[in-house]
C-alpha positions in Angstrom: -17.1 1.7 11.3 -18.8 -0.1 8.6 -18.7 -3.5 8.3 -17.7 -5.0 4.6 -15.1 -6.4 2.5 -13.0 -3.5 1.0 -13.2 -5.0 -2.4 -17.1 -4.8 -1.8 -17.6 -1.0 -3.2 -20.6 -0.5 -1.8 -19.2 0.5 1.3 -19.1 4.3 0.0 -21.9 4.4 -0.2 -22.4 5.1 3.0 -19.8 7.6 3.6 -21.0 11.2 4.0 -20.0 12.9 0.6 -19.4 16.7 -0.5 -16.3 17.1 1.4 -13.0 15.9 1.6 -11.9 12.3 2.6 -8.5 11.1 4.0 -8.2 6.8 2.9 -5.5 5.1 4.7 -4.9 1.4 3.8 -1.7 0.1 5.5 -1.4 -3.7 5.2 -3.9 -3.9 2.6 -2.9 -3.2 -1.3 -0.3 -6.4 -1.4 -3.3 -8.4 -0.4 -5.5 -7.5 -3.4 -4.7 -7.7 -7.2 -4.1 -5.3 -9.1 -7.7 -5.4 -10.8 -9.0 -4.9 -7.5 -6.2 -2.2 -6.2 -7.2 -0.4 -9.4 -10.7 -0.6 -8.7 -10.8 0.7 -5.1 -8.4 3.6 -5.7 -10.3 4.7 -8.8 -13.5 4.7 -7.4 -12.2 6.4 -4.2 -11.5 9.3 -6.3 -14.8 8.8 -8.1 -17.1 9.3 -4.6 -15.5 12.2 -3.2 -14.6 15.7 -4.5 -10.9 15.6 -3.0 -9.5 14.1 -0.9 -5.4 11.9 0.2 -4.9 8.5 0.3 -2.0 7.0 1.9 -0.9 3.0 1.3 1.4 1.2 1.5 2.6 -1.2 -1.7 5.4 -3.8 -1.8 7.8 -4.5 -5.5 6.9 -6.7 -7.8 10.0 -8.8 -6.8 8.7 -8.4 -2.8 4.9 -10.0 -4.2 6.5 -12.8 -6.4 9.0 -13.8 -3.5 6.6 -13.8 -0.6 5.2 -16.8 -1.9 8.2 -18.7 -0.4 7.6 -16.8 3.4 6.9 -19.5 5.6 4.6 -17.5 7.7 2.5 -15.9 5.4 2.1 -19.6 3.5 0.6 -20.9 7.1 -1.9 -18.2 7.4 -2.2 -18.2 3.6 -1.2 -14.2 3.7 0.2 -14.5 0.5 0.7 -11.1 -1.6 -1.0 -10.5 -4.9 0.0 -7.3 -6.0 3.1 -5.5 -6.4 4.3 -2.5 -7.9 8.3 -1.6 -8.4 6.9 2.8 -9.6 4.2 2.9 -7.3 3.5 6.9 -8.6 2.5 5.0 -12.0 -1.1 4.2 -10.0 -1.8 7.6 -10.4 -2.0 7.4 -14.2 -5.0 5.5 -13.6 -7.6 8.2 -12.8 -7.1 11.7 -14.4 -7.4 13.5 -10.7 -5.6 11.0 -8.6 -1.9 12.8 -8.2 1.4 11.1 -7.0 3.0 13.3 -4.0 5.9 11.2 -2.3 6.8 7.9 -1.3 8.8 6.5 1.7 10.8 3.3 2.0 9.4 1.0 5.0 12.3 -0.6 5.5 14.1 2.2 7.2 11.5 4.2 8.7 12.8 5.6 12.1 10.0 5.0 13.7 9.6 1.2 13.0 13.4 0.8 13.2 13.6 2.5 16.6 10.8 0.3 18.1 12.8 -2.9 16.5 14.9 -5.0 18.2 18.7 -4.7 17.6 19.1 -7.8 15.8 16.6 -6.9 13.3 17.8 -2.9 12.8 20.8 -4.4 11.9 19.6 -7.1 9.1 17.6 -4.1 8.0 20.8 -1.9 7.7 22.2 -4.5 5.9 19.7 -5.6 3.4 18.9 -2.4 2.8 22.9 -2.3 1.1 21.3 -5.2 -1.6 19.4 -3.1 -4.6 15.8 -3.6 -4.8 15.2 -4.4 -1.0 15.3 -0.7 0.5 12.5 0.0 -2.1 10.6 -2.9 -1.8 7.7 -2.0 0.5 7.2 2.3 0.6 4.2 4.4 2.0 3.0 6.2 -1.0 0.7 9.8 -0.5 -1.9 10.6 -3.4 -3.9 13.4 -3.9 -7.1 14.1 -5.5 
């Protein structure tokens, strides 16, 4: 455990190099902007020789609505980030390589664990274009 912000890149520092590294960020990317998603993933790929990284992002249209979410306006959880072609990050660093994507708002695990109510607002708002896409897990590799 180290103890830091994740937009503070010294951090690597003090994780062992010379072998490979698996970075998992769920809940994290919507909550930085761009500049800083940008930063972190590039100089992930810059500290370790290869490595996966798994995140989760949320659409452009999911980051400019959720400033209308009345729960993440009280705790000021607001997103600042979003990206609609999530494989597109890996154009920003010559090693980092897009290898799937899946849509979070059907995952059979999280549905199964939801109750009814909500697996069915899922099942239908996943019907309205835009929403079944609008948060996915996304898998690099470098």
């Amino acid at each position: 455990m180290i103890d830091s912000s994740v937009t503070d890149l010294t951090w690597l520092e003090r994780v062992p190099r010379g072998r490979p590294v698996l970075m998992i960020a769920e809940g994290l990317l919507p909550y930085l902007t761009e500049t800083e998603v940008h930063r972190l993933l590039t100089s992930v790929v810059d500290a370790f020789p290869t490595g996966q990284i798994q995140v989760d992002t949320v659409s452009v249209g999911a980051w400019r609505t959720s400033k209308w979410d009345p729960v993440g306006r009280r705790y000021n959880a607001l997103f600042r980030s979003g990206f609609d072609d999530p494989a597109a990050l890996a154009d920003w660093h010559p090693r980092l390589v897009y290898v799937d994507e899946a849509p979070m708002n059907d995952a059979p695990v999280l549905m199964s664990k939801a109750p009814p109510t909500v697996r069915r607002l899922y099942r239908l708002m996943n019907v309205i274009p835009g929403f079944r896409r609008s948060t996915r897990i996304v898998r690099f590799r470098f």
